[in-house]
Structures are given as structure tokens and as C-alpha cells.
C-alpha positions in Angstrom: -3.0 -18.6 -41.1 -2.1 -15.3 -39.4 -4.9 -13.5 -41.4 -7.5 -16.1 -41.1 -7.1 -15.8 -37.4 -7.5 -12.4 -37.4 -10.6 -12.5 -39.7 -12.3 -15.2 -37.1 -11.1 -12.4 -34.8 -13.0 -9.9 -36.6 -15.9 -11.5 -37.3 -16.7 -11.9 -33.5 -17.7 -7.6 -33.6 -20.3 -8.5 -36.3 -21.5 -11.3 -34.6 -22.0 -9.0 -31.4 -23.5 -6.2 -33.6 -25.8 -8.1 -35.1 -26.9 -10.1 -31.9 -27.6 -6.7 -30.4 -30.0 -5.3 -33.3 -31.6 -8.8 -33.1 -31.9 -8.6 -29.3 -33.7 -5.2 -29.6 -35.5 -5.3 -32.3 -36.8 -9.0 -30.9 -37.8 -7.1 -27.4 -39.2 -4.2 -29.4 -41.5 -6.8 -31.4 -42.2 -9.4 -28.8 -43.3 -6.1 -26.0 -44.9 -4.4 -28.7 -46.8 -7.2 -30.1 -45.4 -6.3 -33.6 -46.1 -8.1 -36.5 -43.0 -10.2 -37.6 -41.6 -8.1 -40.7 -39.0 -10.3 -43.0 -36.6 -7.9 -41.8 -36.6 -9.6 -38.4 -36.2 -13.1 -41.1 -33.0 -11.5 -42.7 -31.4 -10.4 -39.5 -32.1 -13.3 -37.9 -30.7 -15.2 -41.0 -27.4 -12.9 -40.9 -26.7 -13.7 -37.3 -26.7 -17.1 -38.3 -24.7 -17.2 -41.0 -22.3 -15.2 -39.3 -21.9 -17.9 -36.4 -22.2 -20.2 -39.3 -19.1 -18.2 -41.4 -17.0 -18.1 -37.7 -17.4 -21.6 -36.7 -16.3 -23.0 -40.0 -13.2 -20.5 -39.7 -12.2 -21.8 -36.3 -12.8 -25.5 -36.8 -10.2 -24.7 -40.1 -7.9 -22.7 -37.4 -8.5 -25.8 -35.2 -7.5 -28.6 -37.0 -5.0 -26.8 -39.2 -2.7 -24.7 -36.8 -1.3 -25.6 -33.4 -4.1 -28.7 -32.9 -6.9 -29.5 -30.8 -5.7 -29.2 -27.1 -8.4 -29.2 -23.9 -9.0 -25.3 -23.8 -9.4 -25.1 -27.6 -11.9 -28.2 -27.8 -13.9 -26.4 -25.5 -14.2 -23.4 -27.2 -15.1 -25.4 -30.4 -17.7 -27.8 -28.4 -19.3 -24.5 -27.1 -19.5 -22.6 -30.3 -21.2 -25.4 -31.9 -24.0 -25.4 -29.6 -24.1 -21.7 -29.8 -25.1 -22.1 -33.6 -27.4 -25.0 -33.4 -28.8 -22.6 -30.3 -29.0 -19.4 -33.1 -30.6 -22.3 -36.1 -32.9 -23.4 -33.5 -34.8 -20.1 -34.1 -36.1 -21.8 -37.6 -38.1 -24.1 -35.3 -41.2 -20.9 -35.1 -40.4 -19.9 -38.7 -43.5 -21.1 -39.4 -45.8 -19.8 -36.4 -48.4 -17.0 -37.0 -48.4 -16.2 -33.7 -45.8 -13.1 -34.0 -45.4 -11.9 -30.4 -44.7 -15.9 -29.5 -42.3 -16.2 -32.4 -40.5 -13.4 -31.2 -40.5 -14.5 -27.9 -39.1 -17.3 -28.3 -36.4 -16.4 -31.1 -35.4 -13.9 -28.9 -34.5 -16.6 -26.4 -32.7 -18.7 -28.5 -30.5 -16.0 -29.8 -29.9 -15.2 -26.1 -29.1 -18.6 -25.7 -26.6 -18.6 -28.5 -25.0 -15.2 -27.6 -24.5 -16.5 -23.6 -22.7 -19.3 -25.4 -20.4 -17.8 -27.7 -19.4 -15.5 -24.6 -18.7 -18.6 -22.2 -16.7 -19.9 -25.2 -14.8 -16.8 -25.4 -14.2 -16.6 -21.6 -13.0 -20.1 -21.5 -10.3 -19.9 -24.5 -9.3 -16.4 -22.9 -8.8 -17.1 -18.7 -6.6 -20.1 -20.5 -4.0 -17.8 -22.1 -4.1 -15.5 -19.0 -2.7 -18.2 -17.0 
């Protein structure tokens, strides 16, 4: 369990990395009034999957090590709504209106991304004190 809790460790940087080249190239688009490219499709769907890959790993490291307590609960409740926050996005998959899609992409992953850190803030000021 040792390595799987390092890998959901892990996994957290990629998440970040990728919510950051999202967050840009989402600005650049949506300021630009780009056309939506399926590269902004793949990295969205990577960022997802990623959340999607992290979750899974820490509902396993939930239910599986020392148990659900308060503090960890809460960090599961909030992760959850940080990926139906990033799978929200698929709700303008389908708009042809590419500086809206953007837009509003870009918010949901913001959304997500303000999530996931809240969770990770929780679950941490618990082990400080």
C-alpha cells in the first residue's frame, strides 16, 4: 500500500501540470478567440482522466488502509466534486461557439483545480495538528 500511496502522491504533479497547460492554453484561446483545436479535446480529456486515475487510487487507499475517518472523508467528498467539476467540461463539447466553449471549460477546470487544492489543504492542516 506503501507504493500505491506514493503513486496517488505522484500523480497529484501531473494533475497540476496538466491543469496549468489547460489553464493557459484555455486563456490563450478564449482571449484570442481561437478556434477550439482537438488538442485543447485531448488535454482536456487527460486532465480528466488523471483526476479520474487519482480518485480511484485514493477511494482504494481509503477503504483499504487505516479507514474512513472525518478528515479523510472530506478529502474524498471534495475530490469527487473536483472531477464531476473537470467532466462537467463535456457539457460544451458540442458548442460551435469556440471562444464560449473555452470560456466556460476554462472555468470548470478552475473549479475543479480550486477543489482538489481545498481537499489537499484539508487532509494536510489535519496531520499538522
Amino acid at each position: 500500500m506503501a507504493m500505491l500511496l506514493r503513486f496517488h502522491g505522484d500523480i497529484r504533479w501531473l494533475v497540476v501540470i496538466v491543469a496549468a497547460v489547460v489553464i493557459i492554453k484555455f486563456l490563450i484561446g478564449w482571449l484570442g478567440k481561437k478556434q477550439y483545436a482537438p488538442l485543447d479535446k485531448t488535454l482536456l480529456t487527460a486532465y480528466s482522466i488523471l483526476l479520474d486515475i487519482n480518485v480511484l487510487l485514493g477511494l482504494i487507499l481509503l477503504f483499504f488502509t487505516r479507514g474512513p475517518n472525518g478528515p479523510r472523508m472530506e478529502h474524498a467528498t471534495t475530490m469527487i466534486l473536483a472531477v464531476a467539476a473537470a467532466h462537467a467540461t463535456a457539457i460544451w463539447r458540442k458548442s460551435n461557439d469556440s471562444p464560449t466553449k473555452y470560456r466556460n471549460q476554462l472555468l470548470m477546470v478552475l473549479l475543479s483545480l480550486a477543489l482538489v487544492i481545498v481537499g489537499v489543504i484539508r487532509l494536510r492542516y489535519t496531520f499538522i495538528f
